[in-house]
C-alpha positions as semicolon CSV with decimal commas, in nm:
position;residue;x (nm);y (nm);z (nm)
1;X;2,796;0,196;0,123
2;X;2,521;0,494;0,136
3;X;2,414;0,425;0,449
4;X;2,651;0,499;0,751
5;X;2,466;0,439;1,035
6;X;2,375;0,050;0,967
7;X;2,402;-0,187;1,284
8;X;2,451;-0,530;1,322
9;X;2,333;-0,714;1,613
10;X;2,167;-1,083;1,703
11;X;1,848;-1,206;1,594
12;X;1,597;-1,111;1,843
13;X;1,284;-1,386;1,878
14;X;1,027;-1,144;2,059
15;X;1,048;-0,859;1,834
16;X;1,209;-0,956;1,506
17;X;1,028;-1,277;1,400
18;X;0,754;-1,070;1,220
19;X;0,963;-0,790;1,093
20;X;1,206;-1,026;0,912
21;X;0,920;-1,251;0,777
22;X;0,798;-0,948;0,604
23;X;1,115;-0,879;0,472
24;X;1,132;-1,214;0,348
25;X;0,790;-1,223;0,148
26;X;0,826;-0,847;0,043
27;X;1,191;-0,967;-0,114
28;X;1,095;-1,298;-0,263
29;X;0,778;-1,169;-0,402
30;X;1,021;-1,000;-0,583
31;X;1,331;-1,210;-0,625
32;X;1,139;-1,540;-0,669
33;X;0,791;-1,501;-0,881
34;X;0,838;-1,818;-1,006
35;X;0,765;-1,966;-0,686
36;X;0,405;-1,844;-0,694
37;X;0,243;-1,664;-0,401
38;X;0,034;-1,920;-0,264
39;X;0,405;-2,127;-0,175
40;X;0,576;-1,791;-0,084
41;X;0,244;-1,766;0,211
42;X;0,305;-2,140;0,286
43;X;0,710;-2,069;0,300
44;X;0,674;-1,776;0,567
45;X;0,509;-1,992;0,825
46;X;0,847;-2,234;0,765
47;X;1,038;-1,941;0,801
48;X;0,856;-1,793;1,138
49;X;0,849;-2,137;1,333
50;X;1,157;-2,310;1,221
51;X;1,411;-2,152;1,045
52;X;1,495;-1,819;1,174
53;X;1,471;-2,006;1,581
54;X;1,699;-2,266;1,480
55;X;1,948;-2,059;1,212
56;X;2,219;-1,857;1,371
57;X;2,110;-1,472;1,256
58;X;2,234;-1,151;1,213
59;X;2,006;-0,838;1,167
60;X;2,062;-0,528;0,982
61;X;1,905;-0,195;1,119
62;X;1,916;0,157;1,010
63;X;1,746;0,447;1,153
64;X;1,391;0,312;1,164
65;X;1,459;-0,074;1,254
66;X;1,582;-0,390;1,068
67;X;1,615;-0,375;0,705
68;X;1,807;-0,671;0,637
69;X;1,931;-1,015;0,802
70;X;2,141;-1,310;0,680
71;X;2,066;-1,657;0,870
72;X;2,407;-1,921;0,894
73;X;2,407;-2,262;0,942
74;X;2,713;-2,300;1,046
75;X;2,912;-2,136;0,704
76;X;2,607;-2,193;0,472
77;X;2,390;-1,885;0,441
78;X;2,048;-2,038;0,480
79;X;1,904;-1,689;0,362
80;X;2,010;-1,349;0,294
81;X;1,702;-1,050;0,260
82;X;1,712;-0,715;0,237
83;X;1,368;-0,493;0,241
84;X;1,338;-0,432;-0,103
85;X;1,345;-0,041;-0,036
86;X;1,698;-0,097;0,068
87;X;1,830;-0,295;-0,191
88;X;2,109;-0,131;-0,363
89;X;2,255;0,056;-0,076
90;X;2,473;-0,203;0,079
91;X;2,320;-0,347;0,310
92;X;2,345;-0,713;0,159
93;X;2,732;-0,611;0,160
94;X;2,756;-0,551;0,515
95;X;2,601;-0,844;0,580
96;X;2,799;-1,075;0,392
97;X;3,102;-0,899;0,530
98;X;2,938;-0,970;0,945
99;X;2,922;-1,330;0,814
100;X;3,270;-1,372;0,676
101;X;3,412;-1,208;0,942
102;X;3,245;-1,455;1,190
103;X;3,290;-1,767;0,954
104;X;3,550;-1,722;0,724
105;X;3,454;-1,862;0,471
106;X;3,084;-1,929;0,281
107;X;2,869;-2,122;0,086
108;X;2,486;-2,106;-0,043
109;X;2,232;-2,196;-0,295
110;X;2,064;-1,966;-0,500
111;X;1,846;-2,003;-0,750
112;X;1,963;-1,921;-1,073
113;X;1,648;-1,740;-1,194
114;X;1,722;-1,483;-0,966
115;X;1,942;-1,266;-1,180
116;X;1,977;-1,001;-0,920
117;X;2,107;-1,232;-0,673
118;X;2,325;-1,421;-0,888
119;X;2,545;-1,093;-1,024
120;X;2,535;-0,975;-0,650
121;X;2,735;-1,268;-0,559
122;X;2,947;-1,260;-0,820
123;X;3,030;-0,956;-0,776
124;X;3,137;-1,006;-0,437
125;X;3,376;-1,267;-0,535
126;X;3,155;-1,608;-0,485
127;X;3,259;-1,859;-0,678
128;X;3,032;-2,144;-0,880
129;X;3,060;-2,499;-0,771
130;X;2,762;-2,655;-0,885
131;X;2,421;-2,643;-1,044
132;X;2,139;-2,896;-0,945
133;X;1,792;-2,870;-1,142
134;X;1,557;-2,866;-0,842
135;X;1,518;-2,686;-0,519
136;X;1,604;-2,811;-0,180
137;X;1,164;-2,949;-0,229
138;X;1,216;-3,098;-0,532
139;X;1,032;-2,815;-0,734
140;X;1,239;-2,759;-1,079
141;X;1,389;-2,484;-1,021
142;X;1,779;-2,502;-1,074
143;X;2,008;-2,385;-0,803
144;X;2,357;-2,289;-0,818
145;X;2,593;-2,358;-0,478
146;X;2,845;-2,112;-0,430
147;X;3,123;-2,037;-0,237
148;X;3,328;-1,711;-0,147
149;X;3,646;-1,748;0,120
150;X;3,820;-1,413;0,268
């Protein structure tokens, strides 16, 4: 980890909901081009009003404010986005390792396209279970569900 002085602490509505939508387009404009922007836009209102009130989550901060958060439903990690000027210094790590802690053991989908993603899992030590060949919308775009227990 290159960055020491990363906190974890609870999702907070009145001043995160923005932040971590941002962090969500910035990433997936990224991670998931294949989506196209115009469903990206259309996604962030989704994530805004109803996933990131009703998913339990976890935000990452450094020095200058979230950079990071992982939502859980439960064991399944709904999402998982780091600002993409983070990426590669481990903050994706240390949240994985919050949510393990607090879960034991979990599982998401991922979309196979996403290279990055997909070796970042593995690496961590998730585990394949299954490919499907459309998204949770029914856009084809195959997903893998994986799993990773402590």
């Amino acid at each position: 980890m290159k960055d020491q002085n990363m906190v974890i602490r609870p999702y907070d509505a009145a001043t995160d909901t923005k932040i971590l939508s941002g962090i969500w387009l910035d990433a997936s404009r990224i991670a998931h081009p294949f989506i196209g922007e115009a469903r990206l836009l259309e996604q962030r209102h989704m994530v805004e009003d109803v996933y990131l009130p009703n998913a339990e989550t976890w935000v990452a901060c450094g020095p200058v404010g979230p950079v990071g958060f992982i939502s859980l439903m439960d064991s399944f990690i709904g999402a998982i986005f780091v600002a993409p000027d983070q990426q590669g210094h481990g903050v994706g790590r240390i949240l994985i390792d919050h949510a393990l802690l607090l879960k034991g053991t979990l599982a998401l989908d991922v979309y196979t396209r996403n290279e990055q993603a997909m070796r970042f899992y593995q690496r961590l030590g998730f585990i394949e279970l299954s490919r499907r060949p459309e998204d949770d919308e029914g856009m084809p775009f195959e997903n893998a569900h994986l799993q990773l227990t402590r």
